[in-house]
Structures are given as C-alpha cells and as structure tokens.
N, C-alpha and C positions, 0 to 999 in steps of 0.2 A: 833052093828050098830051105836050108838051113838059115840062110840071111833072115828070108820072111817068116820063120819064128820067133829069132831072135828079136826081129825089130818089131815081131807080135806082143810078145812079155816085157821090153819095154814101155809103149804102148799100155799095155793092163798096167803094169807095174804104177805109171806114170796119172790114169786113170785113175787106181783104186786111192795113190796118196792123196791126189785132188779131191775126189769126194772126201775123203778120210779128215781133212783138212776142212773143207764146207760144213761137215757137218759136225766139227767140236765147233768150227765159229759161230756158227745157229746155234747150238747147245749153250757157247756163253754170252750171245746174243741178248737169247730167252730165259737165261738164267738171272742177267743184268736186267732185264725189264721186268720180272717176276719181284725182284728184291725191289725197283720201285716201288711197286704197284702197291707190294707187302708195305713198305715204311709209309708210303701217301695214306694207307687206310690208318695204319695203327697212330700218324700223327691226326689224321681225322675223328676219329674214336676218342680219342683225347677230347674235355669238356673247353 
C-alpha cells in the first residue's frame, strides 16, 4: 500500500513539473511571436 503512494506522488510530482514546464515554453513561445508581430507593425507604420 505504501509503494503505490509513493509511486503515486511521484507520478503527480513528475506530472505537475511537466506541465509546469509546457507551459513557461508556450508562455515564451507567445511571448517571442507577440514581440514579432509588435516590431513587423511598428517597422510598417514607419512611412
């Protein structure tokens, strides 16, 4: 009984880093194509 906790919170532990982890990548993913998008308008706005 004790094994299959331990190898439960594992498990989550191993889980939550993974997401934890996906979702700074996506964050600098979206944060990296935000900054394009921003610098393509402001050199286009440019005459």
């Amino acid at each position: 009984m004790a094994d299959i906790n331990f190898t439960r919170k594992i498990y989550h532990a191993s889980l939550f880093k993974n997401s934890h982890f996906l979702f700074n990548a996506r964050k600098k993913s979206f944060l990296g194509l935000f900054k394009k998008t921003s610098l393509s308008n402001e050199a286009s706005s440019f005459p």
